[in-house]
C-alpha positions as CSV (number, residue, x, y, z in Angstrom):
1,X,-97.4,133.8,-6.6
2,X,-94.1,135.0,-7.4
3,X,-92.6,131.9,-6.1
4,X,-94.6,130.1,-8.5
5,X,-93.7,131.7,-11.3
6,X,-89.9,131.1,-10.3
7,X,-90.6,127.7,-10.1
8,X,-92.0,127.8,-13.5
9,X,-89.5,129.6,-15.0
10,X,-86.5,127.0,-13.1
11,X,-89.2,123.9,-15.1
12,X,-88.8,126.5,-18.4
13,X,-85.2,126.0,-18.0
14,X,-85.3,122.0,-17.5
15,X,-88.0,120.9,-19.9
16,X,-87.7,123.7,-22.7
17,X,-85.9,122.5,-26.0
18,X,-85.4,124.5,-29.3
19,X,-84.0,123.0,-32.6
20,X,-83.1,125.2,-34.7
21,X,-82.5,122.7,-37.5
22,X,-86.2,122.1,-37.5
23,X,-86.8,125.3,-37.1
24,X,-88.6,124.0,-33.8
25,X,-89.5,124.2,-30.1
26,X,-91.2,122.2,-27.1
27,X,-92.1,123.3,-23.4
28,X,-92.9,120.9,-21.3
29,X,-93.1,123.0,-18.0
30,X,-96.6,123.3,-17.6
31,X,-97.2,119.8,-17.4
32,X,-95.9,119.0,-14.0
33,X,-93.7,115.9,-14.7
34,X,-90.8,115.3,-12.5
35,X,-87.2,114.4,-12.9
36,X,-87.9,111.3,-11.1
37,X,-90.9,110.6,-13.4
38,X,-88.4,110.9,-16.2
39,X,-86.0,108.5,-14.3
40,X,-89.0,106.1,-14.0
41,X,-90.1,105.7,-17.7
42,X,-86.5,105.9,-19.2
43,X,-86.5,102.1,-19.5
44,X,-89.9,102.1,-21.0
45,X,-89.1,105.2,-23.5
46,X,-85.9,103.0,-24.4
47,X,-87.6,99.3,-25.1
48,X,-90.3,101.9,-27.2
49,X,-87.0,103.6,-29.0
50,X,-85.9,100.4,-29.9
51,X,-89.2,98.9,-31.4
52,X,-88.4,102.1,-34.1
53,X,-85.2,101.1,-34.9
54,X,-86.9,97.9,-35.8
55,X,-89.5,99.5,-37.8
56,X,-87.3,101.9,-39.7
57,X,-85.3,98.7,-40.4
58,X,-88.1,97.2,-42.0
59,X,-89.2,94.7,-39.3
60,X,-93.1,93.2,-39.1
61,X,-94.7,95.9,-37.7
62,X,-98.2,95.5,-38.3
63,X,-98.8,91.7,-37.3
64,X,-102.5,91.3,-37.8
65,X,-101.5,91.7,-41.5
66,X,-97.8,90.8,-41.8
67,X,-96.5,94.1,-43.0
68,X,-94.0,96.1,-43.0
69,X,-94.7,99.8,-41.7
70,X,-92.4,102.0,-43.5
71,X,-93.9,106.0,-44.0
72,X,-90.7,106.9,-42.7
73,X,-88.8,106.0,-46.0
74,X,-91.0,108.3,-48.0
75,X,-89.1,111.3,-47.0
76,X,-85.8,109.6,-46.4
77,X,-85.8,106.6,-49.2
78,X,-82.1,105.7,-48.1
79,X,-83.5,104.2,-44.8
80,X,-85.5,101.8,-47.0
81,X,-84.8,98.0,-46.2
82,X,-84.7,96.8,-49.8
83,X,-83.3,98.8,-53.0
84,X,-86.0,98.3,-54.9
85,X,-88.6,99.8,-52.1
86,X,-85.9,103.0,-52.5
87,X,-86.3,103.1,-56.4
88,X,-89.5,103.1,-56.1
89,X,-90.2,105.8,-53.8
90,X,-88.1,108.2,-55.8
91,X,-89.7,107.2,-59.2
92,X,-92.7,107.6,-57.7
93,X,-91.8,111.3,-56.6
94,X,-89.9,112.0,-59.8
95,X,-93.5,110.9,-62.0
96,X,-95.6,113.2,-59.2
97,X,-93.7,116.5,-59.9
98,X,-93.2,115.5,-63.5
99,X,-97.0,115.6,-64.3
100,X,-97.9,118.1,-62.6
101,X,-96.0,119.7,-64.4
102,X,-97.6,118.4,-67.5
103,X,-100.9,119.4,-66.4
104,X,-99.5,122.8,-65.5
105,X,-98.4,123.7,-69.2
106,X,-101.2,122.4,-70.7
107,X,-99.7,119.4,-72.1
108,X,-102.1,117.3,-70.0
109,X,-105.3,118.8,-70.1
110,X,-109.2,118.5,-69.9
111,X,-111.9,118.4,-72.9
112,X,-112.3,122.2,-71.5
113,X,-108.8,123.2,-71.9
114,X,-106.0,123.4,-69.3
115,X,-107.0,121.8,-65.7
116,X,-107.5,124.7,-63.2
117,X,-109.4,122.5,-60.8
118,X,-108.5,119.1,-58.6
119,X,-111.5,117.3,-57.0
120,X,-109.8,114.8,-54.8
121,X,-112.1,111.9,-53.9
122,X,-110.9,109.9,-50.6
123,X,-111.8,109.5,-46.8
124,X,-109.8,109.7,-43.8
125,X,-106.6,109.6,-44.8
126,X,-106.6,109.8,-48.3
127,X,-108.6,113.2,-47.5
128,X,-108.0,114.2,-43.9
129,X,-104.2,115.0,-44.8
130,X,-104.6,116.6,-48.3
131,X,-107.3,119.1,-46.7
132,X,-104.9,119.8,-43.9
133,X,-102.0,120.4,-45.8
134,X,-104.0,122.4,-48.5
135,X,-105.7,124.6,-46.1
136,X,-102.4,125.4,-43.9
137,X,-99.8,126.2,-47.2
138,X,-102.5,127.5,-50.0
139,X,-102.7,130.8,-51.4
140,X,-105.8,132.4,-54.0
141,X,-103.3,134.2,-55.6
142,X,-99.9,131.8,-55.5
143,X,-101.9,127.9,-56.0
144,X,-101.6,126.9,-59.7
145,X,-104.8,124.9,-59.2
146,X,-107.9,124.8,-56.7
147,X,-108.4,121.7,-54.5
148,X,-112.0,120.4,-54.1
149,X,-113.3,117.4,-51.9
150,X,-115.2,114.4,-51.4
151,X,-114.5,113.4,-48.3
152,X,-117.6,111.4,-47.5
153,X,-120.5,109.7,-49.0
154,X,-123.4,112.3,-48.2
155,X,-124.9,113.0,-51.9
156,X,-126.2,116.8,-50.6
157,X,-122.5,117.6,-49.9
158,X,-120.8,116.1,-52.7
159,X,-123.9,118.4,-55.0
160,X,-122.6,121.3,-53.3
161,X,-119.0,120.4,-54.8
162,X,-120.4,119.8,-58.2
163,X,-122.5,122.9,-58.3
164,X,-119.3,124.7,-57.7
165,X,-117.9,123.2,-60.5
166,X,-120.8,122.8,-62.8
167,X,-119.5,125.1,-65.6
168,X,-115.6,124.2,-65.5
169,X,-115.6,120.1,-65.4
170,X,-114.2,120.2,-68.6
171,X,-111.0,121.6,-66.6
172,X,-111.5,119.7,-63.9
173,X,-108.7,116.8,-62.8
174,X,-110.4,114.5,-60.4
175,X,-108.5,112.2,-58.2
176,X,-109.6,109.0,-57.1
177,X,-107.3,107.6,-53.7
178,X,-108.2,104.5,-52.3
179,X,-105.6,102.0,-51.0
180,X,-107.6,98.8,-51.9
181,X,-110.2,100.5,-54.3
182,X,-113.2,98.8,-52.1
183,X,-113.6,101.5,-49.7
184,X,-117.3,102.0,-50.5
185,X,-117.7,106.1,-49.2
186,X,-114.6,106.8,-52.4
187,X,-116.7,104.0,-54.4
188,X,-119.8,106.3,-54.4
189,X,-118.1,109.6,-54.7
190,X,-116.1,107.8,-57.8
191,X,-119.5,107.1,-59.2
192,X,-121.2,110.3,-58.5
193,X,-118.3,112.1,-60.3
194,X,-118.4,110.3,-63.4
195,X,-122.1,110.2,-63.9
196,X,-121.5,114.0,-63.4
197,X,-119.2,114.1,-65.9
198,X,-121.1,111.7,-68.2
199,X,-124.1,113.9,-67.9
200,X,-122.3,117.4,-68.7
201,X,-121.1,115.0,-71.6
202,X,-117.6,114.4,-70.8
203,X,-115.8,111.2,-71.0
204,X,-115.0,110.7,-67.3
205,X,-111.7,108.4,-67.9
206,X,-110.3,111.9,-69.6
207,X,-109.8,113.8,-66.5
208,X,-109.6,111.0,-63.9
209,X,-106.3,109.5,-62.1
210,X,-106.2,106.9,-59.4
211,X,-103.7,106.8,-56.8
212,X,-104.1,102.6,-55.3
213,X,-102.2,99.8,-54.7
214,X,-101.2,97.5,-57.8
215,X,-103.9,95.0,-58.9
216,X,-106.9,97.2,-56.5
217,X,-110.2,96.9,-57.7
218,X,-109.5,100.6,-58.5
219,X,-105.9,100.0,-60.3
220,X,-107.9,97.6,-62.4
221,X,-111.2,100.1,-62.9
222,X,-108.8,103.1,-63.8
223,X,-106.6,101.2,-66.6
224,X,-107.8,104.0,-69.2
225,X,-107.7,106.5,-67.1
226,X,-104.9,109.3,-67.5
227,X,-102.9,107.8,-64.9
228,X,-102.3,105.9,-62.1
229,X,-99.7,106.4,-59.1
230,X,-99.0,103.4,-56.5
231,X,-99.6,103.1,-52.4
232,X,-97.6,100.6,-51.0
233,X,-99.1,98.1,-48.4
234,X,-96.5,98.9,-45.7
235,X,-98.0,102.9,-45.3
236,X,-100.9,102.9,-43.9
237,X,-103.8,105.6,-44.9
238,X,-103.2,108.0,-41.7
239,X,-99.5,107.7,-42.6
240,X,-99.7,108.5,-45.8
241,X,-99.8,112.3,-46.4
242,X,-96.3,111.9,-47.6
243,X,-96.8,109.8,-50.2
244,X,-98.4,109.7,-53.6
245,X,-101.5,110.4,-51.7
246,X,-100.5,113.8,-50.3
247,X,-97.7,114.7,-52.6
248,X,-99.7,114.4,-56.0
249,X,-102.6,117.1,-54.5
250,X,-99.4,119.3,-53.4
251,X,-97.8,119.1,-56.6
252,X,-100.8,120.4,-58.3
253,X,-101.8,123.0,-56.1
254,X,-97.6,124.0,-56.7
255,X,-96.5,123.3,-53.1
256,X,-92.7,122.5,-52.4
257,X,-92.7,119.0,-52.2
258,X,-88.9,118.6,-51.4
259,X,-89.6,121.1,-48.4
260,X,-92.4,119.4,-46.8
261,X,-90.3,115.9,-47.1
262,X,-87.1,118.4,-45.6
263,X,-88.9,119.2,-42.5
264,X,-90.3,115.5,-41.9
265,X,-87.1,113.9,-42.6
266,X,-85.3,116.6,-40.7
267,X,-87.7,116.1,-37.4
268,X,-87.6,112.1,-38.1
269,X,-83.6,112.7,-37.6
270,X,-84.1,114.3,-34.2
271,X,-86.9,111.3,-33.2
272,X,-84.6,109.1,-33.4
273,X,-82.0,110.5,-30.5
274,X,-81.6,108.0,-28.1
275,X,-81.3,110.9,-25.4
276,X,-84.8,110.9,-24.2
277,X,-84.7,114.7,-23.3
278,X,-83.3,116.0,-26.5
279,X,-86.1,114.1,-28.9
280,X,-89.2,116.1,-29.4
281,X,-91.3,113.0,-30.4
282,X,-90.6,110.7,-27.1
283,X,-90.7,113.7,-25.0
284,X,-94.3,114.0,-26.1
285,X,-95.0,110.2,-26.0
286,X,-93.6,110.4,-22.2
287,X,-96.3,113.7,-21.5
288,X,-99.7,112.0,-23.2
289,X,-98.4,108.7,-21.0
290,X,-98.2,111.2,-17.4
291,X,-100.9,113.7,-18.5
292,X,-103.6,110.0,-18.8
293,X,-101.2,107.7,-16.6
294,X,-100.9,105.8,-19.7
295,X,-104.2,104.7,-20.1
296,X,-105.5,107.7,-21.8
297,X,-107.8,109.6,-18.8
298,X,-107.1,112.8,-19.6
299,X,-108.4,114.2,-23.3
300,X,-106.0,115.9,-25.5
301,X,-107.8,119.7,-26.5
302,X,-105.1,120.6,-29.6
303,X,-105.1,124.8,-30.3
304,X,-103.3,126.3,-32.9
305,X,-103.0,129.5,-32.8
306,X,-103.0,129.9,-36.4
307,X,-105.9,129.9,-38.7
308,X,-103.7,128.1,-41.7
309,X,-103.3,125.2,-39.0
310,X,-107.4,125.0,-38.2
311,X,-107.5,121.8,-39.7
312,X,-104.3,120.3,-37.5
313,X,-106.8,119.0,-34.9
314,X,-109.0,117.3,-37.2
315,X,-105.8,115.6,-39.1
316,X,-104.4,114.7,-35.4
317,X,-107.9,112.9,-34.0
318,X,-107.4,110.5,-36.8
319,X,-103.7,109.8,-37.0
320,X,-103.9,109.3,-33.0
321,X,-107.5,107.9,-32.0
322,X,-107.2,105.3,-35.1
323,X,-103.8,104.4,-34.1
324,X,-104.2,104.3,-30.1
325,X,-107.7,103.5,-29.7
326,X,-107.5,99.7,-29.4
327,X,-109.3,97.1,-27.1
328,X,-106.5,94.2,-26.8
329,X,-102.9,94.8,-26.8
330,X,-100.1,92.9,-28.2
331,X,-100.2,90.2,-25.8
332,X,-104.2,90.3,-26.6
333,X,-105.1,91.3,-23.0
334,X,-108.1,93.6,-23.0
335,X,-107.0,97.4,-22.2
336,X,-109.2,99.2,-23.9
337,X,-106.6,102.0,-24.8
338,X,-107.0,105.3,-26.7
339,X,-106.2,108.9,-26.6
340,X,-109.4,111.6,-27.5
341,X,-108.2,114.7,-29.6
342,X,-110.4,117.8,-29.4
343,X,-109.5,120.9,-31.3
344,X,-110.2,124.0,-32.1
345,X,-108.3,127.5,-33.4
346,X,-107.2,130.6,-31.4
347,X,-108.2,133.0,-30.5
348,X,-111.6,131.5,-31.7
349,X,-111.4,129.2,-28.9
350,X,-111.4,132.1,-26.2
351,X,-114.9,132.5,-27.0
352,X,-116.3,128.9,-27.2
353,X,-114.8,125.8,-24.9
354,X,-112.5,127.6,-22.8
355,X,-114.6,128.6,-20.2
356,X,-115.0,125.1,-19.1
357,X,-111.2,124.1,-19.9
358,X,-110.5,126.5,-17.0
359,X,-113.6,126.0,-14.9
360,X,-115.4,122.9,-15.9
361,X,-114.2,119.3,-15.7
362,X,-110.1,118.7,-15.4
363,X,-110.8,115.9,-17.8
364,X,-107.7,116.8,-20.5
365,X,-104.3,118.4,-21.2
366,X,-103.3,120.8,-23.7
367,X,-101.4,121.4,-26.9
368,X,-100.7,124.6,-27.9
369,X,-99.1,125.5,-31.7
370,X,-97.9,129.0,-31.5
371,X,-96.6,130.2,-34.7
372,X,-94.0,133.3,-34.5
373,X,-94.3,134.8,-37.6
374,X,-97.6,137.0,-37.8
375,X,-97.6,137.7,-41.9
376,X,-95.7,138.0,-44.8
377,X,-95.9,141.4,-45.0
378,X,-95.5,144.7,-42.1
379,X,-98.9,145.3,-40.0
380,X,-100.4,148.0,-38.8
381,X,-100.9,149.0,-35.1
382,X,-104.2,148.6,-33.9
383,X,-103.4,149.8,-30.4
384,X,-100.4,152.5,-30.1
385,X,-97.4,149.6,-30.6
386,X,-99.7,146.8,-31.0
387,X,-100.5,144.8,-33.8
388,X,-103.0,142.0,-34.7
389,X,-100.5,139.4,-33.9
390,X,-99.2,140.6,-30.5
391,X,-102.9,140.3,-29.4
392,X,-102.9,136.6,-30.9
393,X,-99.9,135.6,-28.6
394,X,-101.3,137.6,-26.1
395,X,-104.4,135.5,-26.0
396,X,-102.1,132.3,-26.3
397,X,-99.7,133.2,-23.3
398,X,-102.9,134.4,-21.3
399,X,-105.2,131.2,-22.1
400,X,-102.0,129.1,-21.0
401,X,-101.7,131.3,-17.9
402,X,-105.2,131.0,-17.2
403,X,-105.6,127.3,-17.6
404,X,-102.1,126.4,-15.5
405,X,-103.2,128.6,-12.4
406,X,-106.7,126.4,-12.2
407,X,-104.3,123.0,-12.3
408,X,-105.1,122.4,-16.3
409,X,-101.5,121.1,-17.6
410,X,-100.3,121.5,-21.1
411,X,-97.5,121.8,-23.9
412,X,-96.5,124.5,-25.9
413,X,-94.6,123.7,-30.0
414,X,-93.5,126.7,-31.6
415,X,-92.7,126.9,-35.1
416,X,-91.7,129.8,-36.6
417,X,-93.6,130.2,-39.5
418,X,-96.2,127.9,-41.3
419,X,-94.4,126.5,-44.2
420,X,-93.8,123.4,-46.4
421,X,-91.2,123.0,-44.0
422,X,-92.7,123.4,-40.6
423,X,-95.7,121.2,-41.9
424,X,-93.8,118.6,-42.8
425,X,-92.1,119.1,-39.6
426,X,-95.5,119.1,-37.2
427,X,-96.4,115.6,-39.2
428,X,-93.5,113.6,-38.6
429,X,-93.6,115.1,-34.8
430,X,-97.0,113.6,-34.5
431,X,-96.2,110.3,-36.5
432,X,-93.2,109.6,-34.3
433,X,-94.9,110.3,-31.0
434,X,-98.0,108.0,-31.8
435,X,-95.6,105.2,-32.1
436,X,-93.2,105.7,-29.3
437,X,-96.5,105.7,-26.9
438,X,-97.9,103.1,-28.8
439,X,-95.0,101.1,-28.0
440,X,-94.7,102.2,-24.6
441,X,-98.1,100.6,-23.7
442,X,-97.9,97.6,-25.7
443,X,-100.6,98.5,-28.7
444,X,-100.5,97.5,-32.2
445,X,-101.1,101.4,-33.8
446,X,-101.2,100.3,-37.0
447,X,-104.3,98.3,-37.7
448,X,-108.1,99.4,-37.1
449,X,-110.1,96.3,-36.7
450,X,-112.7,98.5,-35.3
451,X,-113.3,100.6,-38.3
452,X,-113.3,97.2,-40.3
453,X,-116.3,96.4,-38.0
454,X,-117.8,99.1,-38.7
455,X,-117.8,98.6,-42.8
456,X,-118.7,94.9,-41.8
457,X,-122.1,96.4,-40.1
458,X,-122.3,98.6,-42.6
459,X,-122.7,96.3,-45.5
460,X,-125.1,94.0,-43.5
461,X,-127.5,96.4,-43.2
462,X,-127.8,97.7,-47.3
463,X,-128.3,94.2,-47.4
464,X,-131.5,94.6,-44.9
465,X,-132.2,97.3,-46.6
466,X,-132.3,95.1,-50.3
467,X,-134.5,92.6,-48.5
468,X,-136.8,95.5,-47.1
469,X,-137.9,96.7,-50.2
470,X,-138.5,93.5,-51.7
471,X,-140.5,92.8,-49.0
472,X,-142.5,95.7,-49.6
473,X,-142.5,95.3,-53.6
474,X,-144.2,91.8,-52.9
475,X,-146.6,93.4,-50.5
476,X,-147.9,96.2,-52.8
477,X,-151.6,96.0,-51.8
478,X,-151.6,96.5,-48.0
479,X,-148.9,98.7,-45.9
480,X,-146.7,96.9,-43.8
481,X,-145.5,98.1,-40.3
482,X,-141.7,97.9,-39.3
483,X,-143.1,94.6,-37.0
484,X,-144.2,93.7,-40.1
485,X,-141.9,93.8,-42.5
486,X,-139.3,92.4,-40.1
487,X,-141.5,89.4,-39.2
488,X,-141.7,88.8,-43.0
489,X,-138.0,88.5,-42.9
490,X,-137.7,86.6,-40.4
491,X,-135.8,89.5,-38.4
492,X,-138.0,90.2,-36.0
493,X,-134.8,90.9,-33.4
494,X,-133.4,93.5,-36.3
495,X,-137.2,95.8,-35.8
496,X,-135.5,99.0,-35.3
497,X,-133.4,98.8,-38.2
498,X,-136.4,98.4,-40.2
499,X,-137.8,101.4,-38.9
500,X,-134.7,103.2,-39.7
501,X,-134.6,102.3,-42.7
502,X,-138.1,102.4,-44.1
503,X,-138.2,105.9,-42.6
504,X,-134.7,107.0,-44.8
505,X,-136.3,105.4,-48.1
506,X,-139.8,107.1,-47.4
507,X,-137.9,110.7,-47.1
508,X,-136.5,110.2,-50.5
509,X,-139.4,110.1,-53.1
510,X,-137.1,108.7,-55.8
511,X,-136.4,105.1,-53.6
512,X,-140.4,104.5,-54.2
513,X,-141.9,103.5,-50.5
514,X,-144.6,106.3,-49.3
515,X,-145.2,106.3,-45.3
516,X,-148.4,106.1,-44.1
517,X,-148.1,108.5,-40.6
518,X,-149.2,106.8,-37.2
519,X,-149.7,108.1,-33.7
520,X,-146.4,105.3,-33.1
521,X,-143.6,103.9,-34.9
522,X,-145.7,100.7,-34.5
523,X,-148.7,102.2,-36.3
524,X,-146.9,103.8,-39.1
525,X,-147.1,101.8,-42.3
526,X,-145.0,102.0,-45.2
527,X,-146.1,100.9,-49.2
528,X,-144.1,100.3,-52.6
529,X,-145.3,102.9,-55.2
């Protein structure tokens, strides 16, 4: 045992890596890599480390829709590949801090009086990174305003939202983020807001903004709105925390903007070393690649040990299982790649999933995200010389203990506090090291066609559903079975989508079709009125 734990410390020694600049460490030796593994890849880490530099530089990145891929400039505009790409990113932060400042004083304001509220209306990324970012660096007592979501299309959960806010609309900003202003789930939530409004009798365009590309559906929508902030087609949605997106939320809720864009731009500095050791980001492309042997076998379980960073996991299975999970590569050979992020919080997590991480199936690797700094102020002892947050890294260095003595590998980043800073930091670590692996196995990480499927499939069937209930408005006399009705349509092969349906319009009494209860789906009948 002790000869282990030599051996350990000797991989310690070899794989650890602190930068203080970012205010940053990695430790890779609990993930079993060897030098000659290292050796191996380099050639593969270097052809990825140069696809980058092409992107950085403004190359097509994103060939499936010719575009640029370019989140990096927004927190270093000087790497921008055109002048005017640069003004515009730093007019575009200069107009964010500048109104929410506005709205701060008062001099923007609701039919209520000054906005204390922000209900931000957006999915995946245009929520996912806002509710990370708000969670991890908010404060009840510090924020200047309150953040509020959206963040899907279920009407119970967006009630809940309004109910909280029922008797301070008036003082409400809303925020409306949608890259091409047809993403239906923000459609809906857009709508549901402003009939909200509307019905507390408030003139919706009063305390709405939009932030959408130029010439959107929305851009168009929100011309009398209060105001409107740009996305740019080359920064995708899961890239786009550091944008207008992210920043405008931050701004209003009185984050440091410059120091989240300092820590990215500081950690995008040290993903670009061309020594493969010394960068953070390709150092964590190269252990996803051995931890799965490239081809994604092993799961990645993400635990911060941090309740401000609960929500990292969440932000992470987006940014990495939209980006990686693709069926055809570049060449468009099928590969059927991905990564699968799991998460949770310690110490929570020492009395949920754990037991089988240690135990159960050796089907992942994990990350851990120790933070240093316990609080801002002294604590108490709860044992004699023991406070809360030795027993927090306790339970991290013991879980990681645990798991590496039953052969379950992992990583350990440390940050020292969590700050603007150290978030921005964490993101552009993440961004990075999805596109070095991405590159290293020949994937395209910066298109989705399979959530585009998805919306495709989606819209065919509220089409179904349109026909359904004509069918059953022209059949008002007799019920009509799910056979039935889809026989009428001449979709007898789409039967079980019927049911579905007619089953969700029966258990809302204001869509007008009653259900007649069978023994069977088949002898259950549904009627208009």
């Amino acid at each position: 045992m002790q000869a282990d734990k030599l051996e350990i410390w000797q991989r310690y020694k070899d794989f650890y890596r602190e930068y203080p600049n970012a205010g940053l460490t990695m430790d890779f030796c609990r993930m079993d890599f060897t030098a000659e593994f290292l050796t191996r890849m380099e050639p593969t880490v270097q052809q990825a480390l140069d696809a980058m530099e092409s992107l950085d530089r403004g190359a097509i990145a994103n060939p499936d829709e010719n575009r640029m891929v370019g989140h990096y400039w927004l927190r270093n505009p000087a790497l921008a590949p055109k002048p005017e790409i640069a003004r515009e990113i730093e007019e575009t932060l200069r107009d964010i801090k500048s109104f929410a400042a506005s709205v701060h004083s008062g001099r923007v304001k609701g039919a209520g009086g000054t906005f204390k509220n922000v209900l931000i209306i957006g999915i995946g990324g245009s929520a996912l990174g806002p509710q990370f970012v708000a969670n991890a660096l908010g404060h009840p007592r510090h924020d200047k305003m309150t953040l509020y979501f959206f963040d899907n299309t279920d009407p119970d959960g967006m009630d809940r939202i309004l109910e909280s806010l029922s008797d301070s609309l008036g003082r409400t900003l809303c925020i409306v983020i949608s890259k091409s202003g047809g993403t239906k789930e923000t459609r809906n939530g857009m709508l549901e807001a402003r009939n909200a409004y509307e019905k507390a009798g408030l003139n919706f365009n009063d305390h709405a903004v939009a932030v959408t590309m130029i010439g959107s559906e929305l851009d168009k929508y929100a011309a009398k709105w209060i105001r409107r902030f740009p996305m740019w087609d080359w920064v995708g949605g899961r890239t786009s925390q550091l944008s207008a997106v992210g920043l405008l939320p931050a701004a209003l809720q009185g984050l440091d903007l410059d120091s989240l864009l300092g820590g990215a731009k500081v950690c995008d500095e040290l993903n670009r070393n061309r020594c493969t050791r010394d960068n953070p980001a390709a150092m964590l492309a190269l252990a996803w690649h051995f931890a799965g042997n490239g081809k994604g076998e092993k799961n990645m379980v993400v635990l911060p040990y941090k309740d401000r960073l609960e929500l990292f996991s969440k932000y992470l299975q987006q940014l990495i299982m939209e980006s990686l999970g693709k069926e055809l590569d570049l060449r468009g050979e099928r590969v059927n790649q991905g990564l699968t992020v799991f998460g949770n919080k310690g110490a929570t997590d020492q009395h949920s999933y754990i037991q089988q991480l240690r135990d159960g199936l050796d089907n992942f690797f994990a990350i851990f995200i120790e933070v240093l700094r316990d609080r801002n102020s002294d604590s108490i002892e709860v044992e004699p010389g023991t406070t809360s947050g030795d027993f927090l890294q306790g339970f991290l260095l013991g879980t990681r203990e645990a798991l590496y003595e039953n052969g379950r590998k992992s990583i350990t980043i440390t940050v020292t506090s969590v700050s603007p800073f150290s978030v921005g930091t964490l993101i552009a670590l993440f961004e990075r090291a999805v596109g070095i692996y991405a590159a290293m196995i020949n994937i395209n990480a910066y298109h989705q066609p399979g959530v585009q499927a998805g919306k495709v499939a989606a819209d065919a069937i509220i089409k179904l559903q349109s026909k359904v209930i004509a069918c059953l408005k022209g059949n008002m006399a007799n019920g009509m079975n799910a056979d039935e009705i889809a026989a009428d349509l001449g979709s007898s092969d789409q039967v079980e989508r019927v049911f579905k349906l007619c089953e969700h319009l029966a258990a809302n009494p204001d869509r007008g079709v009653k259900k007649i209860s069978g023994a069977t789906p088949k002898l259950t009948k549904y009627i208009w009125g």
